[in-house]
C-alpha positions in Angstrom: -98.9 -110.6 118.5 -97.6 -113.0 115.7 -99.1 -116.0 118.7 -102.1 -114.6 119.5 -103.9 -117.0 116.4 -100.6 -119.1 115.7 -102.5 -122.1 113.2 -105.0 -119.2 111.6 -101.5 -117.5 110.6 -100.0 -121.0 109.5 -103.3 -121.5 107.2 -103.0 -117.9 106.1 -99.3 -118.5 105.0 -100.0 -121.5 103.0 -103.0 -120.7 101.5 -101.8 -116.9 100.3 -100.0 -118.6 97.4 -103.2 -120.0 95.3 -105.3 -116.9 96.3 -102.8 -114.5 94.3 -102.9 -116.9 91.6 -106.3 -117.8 91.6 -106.9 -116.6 88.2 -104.1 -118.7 86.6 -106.0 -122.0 86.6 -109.1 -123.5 84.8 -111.9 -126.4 85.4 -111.7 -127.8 88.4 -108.3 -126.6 89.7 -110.1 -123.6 89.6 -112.8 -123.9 91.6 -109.9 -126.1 94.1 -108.1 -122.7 94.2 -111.0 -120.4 94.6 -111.8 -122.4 97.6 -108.7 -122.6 98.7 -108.8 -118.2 98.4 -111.4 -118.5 100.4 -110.0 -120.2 103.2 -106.8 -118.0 102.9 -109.8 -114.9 103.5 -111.1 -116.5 106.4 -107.2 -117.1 107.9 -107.0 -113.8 107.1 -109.8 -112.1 108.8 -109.3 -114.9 112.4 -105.5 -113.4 112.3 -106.0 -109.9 111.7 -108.5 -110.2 114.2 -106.2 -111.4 117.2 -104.0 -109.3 116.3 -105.9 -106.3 116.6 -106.9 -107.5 120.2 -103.7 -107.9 121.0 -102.1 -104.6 120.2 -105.0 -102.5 121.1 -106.4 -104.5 124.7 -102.5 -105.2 125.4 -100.5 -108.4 125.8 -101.9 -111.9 126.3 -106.1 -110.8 125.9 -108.7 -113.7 126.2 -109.0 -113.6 121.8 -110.9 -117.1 122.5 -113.5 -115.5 124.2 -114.1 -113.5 121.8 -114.4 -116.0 118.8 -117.7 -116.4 116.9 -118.7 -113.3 118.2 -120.6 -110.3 116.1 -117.6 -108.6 116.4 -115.5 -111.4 114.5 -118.5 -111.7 112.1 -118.3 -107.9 111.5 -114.2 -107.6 111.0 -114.5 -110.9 108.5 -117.1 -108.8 106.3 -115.5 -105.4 106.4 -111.8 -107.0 105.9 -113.4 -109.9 103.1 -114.8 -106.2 101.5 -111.5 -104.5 101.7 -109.6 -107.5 100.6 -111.6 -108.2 97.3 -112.3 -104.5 96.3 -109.2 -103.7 96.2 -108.0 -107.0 94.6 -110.6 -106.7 92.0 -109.1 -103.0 91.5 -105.7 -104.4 90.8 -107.0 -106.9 88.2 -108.6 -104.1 85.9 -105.9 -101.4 86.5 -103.3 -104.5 85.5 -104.8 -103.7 81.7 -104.5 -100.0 82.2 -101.1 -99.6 80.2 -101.9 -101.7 77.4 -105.1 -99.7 77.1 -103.3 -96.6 77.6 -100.3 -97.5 74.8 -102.9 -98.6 72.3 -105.1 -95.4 72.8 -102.1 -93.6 72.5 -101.0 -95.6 69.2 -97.5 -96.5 70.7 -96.3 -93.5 70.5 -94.7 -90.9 72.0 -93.2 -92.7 75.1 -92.9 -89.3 77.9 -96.7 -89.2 77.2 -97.4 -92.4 78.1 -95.8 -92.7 81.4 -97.2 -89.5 82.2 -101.0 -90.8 81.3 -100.4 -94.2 83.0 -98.7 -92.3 85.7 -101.6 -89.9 86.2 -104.7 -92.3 85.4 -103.2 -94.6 88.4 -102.9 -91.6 91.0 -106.5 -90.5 89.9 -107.7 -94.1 90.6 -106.2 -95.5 93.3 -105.2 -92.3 95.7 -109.4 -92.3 96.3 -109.4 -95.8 97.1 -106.2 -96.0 99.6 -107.2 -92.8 101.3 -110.9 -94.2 102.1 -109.3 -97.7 103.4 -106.9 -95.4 105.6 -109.6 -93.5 106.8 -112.4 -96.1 107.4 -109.5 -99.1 108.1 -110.0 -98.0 111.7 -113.0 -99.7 112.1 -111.1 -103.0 111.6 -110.0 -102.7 115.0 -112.9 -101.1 117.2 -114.8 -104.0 115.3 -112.6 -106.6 117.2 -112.5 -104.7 120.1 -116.1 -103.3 120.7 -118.1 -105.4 117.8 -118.9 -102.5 115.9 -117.9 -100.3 112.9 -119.0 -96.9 113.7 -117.8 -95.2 110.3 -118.1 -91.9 111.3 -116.7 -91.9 114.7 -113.6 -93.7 113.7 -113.2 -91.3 110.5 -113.8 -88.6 112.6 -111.4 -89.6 115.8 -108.5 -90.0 113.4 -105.7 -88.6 115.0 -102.3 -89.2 112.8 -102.2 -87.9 109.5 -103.2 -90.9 106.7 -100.3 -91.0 104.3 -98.3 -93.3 106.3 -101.3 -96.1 106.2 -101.9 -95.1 102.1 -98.5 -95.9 101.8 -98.4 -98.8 104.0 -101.3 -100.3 102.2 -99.8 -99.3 98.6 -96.4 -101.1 99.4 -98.7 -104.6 100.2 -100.4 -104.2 97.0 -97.3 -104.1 95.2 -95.8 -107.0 97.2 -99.1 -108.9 96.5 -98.6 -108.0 92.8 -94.7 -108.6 92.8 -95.3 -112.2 94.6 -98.6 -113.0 92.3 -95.8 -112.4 89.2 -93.2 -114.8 90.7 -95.6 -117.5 91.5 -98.0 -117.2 88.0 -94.8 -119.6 86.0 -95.0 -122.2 89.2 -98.9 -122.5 87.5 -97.4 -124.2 84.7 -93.5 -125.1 85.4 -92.5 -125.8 88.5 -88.8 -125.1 89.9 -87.3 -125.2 92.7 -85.5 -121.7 92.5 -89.2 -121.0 91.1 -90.4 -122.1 94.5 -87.4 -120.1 96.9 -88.3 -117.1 95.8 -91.6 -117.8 95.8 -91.4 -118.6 99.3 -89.8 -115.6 100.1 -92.2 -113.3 98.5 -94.8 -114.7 100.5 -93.4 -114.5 103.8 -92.4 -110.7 102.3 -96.6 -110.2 102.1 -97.2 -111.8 105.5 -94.8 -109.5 106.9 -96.2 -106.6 105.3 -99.8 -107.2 106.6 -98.4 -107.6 109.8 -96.7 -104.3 110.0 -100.1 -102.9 108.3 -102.4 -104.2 111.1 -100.3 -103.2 114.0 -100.5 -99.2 112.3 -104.4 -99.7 111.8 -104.6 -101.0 115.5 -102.3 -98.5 117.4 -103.8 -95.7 115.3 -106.9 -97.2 116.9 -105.8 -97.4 120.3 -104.2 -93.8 119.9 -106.9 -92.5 118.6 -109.6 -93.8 121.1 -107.9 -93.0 124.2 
């Protein structure tokens, strides 16, 4: 799988670092990096989408064939909608418990781990069960070039924890990494830039291991 789109994963790796940190930058480097986020999106999308070929049609499928297709066109608009609703999510919940510990006047420090704990189930449990649940669609879109919301909900045959928690552990990777590479924004070390490194290829990883569940659930589900 990991050479079924070997330079859009190359492009994707190199480009992940100035998407999560996107926000750290002003003027001009800005708009550099929010270009750069949006190639790392479209890396994103041209890898996830072999990869989903490849571990739902089996080893070695003709991906090429299938490139610039409305089936690639369809998994790059679902995915880029995925991808920044639930990174826009992160950026306002980041706030919650400063909100939370001001609203709650600082005090009483049980209650506020139980209100941040609660407020963050309430919003993001929602949100992670509907990507599990409609994330199928990723695949039958590179596959058959269609969504098909309710068939895919519907056909659904593993229980969807595993994926919530799959996805859950990349956003917290994402965030973890975003937090190691914010001080390389403004002072750059070379430790700074190891663990950096690391963290990245962590997140790469991740979404790797959370494709191949999407697409297997797929291919499990459709057979």
């Amino acid at each position: 799988m990991l050479a079924a789109a070997p330079w859009s994963l190359v492009v994707f790796t190199l480009t992940l670092p100035f998407a999560l940190i996107a926000p750290a930058f002003y003027g001009t480097l800005a708009w550099v990096t929010l270009a750069l986020a949006a190639v790392n999106l479209i890396a994103f999308a041209r890898t996830t989408f072999a990869w989903h070929r490849v571990a739902v049609l089996g080893t070695a499928p003709d991906v090429g064939a299938a490139r610039g297709g409305s089936g690639e066109a369809r998994h790059l608009v679902l995915l880029g909608l995925i991808a920044i609703g639930l990174t826009a999510l992160a950026r306002a919940t980041g706030d919650l418990p400063y909100v939370i510990y001001m609203l709650l006047g600082g005090a009483n420090e049980p209650l506020f781990y139980g209100v941040l704990i609660a407020s963050l189930v309430v919003l993001w449990a929602p949100v992670l069960r509907a990507v599990a649940m409609y994330g199928l669609c990723l695949p039958n879109a590179a596959v058959k070039g269609e969504y098909a919301f309710q068939a895919m909900r519907a056909a659904m045959r593993y229980r969807r924890w595993p994926l919530m928690a799959a996805l859950f552990a990349l956003l917290v990777l994402g965030a973890q990494t975003a937090g190691q590479l914010w001080p390389l924004a403004y002072a750059f070390t070379g430790l700074g830039l190891a663990q950096g490194a690391v963290a990245v290829l962590g997140c790469v990883a991740m979404t790797f291991v959370l494709t191949t569940m999407f697409a297997v659930a797929y291919r499990d589900s459709a057979a």
